[in-house]
N, C-alpha and C positions, 0 to 999 in steps of 0.2 A: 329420605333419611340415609343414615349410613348402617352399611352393614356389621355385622360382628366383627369381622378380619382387621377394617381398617378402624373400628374402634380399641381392638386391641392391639395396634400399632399404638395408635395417639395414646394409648394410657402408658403402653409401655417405656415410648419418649419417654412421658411426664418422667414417669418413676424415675427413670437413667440420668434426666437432669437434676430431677431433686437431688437422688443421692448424692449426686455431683456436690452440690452445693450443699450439702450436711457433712462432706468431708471436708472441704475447703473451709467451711467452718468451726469445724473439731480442728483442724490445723491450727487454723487462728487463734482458737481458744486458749489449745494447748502449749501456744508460743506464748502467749500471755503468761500463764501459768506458771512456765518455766525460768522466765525471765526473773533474774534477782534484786536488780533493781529498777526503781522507778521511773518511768521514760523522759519522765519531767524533770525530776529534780534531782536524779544520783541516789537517793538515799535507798538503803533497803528495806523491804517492807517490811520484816521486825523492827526496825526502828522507827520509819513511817506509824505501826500502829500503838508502838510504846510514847511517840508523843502526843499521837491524838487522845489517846487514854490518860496521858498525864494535862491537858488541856482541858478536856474533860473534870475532870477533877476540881481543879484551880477555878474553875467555870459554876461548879457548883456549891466550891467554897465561899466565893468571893460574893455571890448568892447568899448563901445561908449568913455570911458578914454582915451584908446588908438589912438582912429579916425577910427576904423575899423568897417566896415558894420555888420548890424545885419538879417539876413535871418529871413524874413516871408511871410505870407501869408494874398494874399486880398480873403477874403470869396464872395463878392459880383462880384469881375472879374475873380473869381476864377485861379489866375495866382502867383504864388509865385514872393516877390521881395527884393531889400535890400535897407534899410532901413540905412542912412548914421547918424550920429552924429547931423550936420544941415540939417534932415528933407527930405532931399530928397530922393525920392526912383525911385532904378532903377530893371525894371520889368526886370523880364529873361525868 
């Protein structure tokens, strides 16, 4: 087996490379983070999320147009349900 000395070598590598790579990760993260616009498409992410949210919307309208359920969720029973046209909702 190995002794104590050389097993606290091999842990202490470990540790020294981890850290390594939870920094170079927070790097990454944080380049993300800071970045304004989207890498893809130019746009900025307030507006990126102002028309997913107005898509959203139009998505659920054109739904409730039709007479068809709309899936969600109750926070406080925590149980997803659907959501019909006139208001009623059937829990699943």
């Amino acid at each position: 087996m190995y002794d104590n000395r050389q097993m606290n070598r091999w842990d202490n590598m470990y540790r020294k490379i981890n850290s390594k790579k939870r920094y170079k990760r927070s790097l990454i993260i944080n380049n993300i983070m800071e970045n304004d616009y989207d890498s893809m498409c130019g746009i900025a992410d307030q507006d990126m999320t102002r028309l997913f949210r107005e898509s959203v919307k139009a998505s659920i309208k054109e739904k409730w147009d039709k007479g068809l359920p709309v899936a969600r969720y109750d926070m406080i029973l925590k149980k997803a349900y659907l959501e019909w046209p006139d208001g009623r909702r059937e829990y699943i």
